[in-house]
C-alpha positions in Angstrom: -12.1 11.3 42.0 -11.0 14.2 39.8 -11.5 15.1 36.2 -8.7 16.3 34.7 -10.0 17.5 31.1 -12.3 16.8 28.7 -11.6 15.9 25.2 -13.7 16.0 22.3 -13.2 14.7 19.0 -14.4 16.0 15.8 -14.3 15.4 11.6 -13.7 18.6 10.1 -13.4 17.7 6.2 -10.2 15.2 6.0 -9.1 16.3 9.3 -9.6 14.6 12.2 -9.8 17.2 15.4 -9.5 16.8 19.2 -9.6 19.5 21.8 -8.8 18.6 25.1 -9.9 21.2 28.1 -7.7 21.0 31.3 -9.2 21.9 34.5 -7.1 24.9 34.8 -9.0 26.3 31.7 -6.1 25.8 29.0 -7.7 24.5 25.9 -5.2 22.8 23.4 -6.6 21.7 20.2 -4.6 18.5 17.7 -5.6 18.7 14.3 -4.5 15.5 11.7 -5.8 13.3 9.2 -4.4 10.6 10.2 -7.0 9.8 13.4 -3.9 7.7 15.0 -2.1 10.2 14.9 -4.1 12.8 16.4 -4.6 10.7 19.3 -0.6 10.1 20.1 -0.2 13.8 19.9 -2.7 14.8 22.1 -2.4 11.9 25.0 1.7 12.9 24.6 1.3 16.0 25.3 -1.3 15.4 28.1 1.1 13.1 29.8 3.7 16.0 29.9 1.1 18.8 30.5 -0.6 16.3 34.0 2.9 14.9 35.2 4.2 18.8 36.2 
């Protein structure tokens, strides 16, 4: 088994942020109010970033 990243999520005022850490090191951080929304950002461009 492998980890891949790590994502945390966070409230910052009306935003709703989540930072994701690859295990290359790249940090990518999705920032919404919408918490849905947030979420199909990030895990979209996770599934682009972990299929290459």
């Amino acid at each position: 088994m492998e980890t891949v990243c790590y994502i945390e999520i966070i409230k910052d005022g009306r935003d709703f942020v989540a930072r994701a850490q690859l295990s290359s090191g790249a940090v990518k951080e999705y920032r919404h109010q919408i918490f849905e929304d947030v979420l199909t950002e990030m895990v979209i461009d996770l599934q682009e970033e972990l299929s290459e």
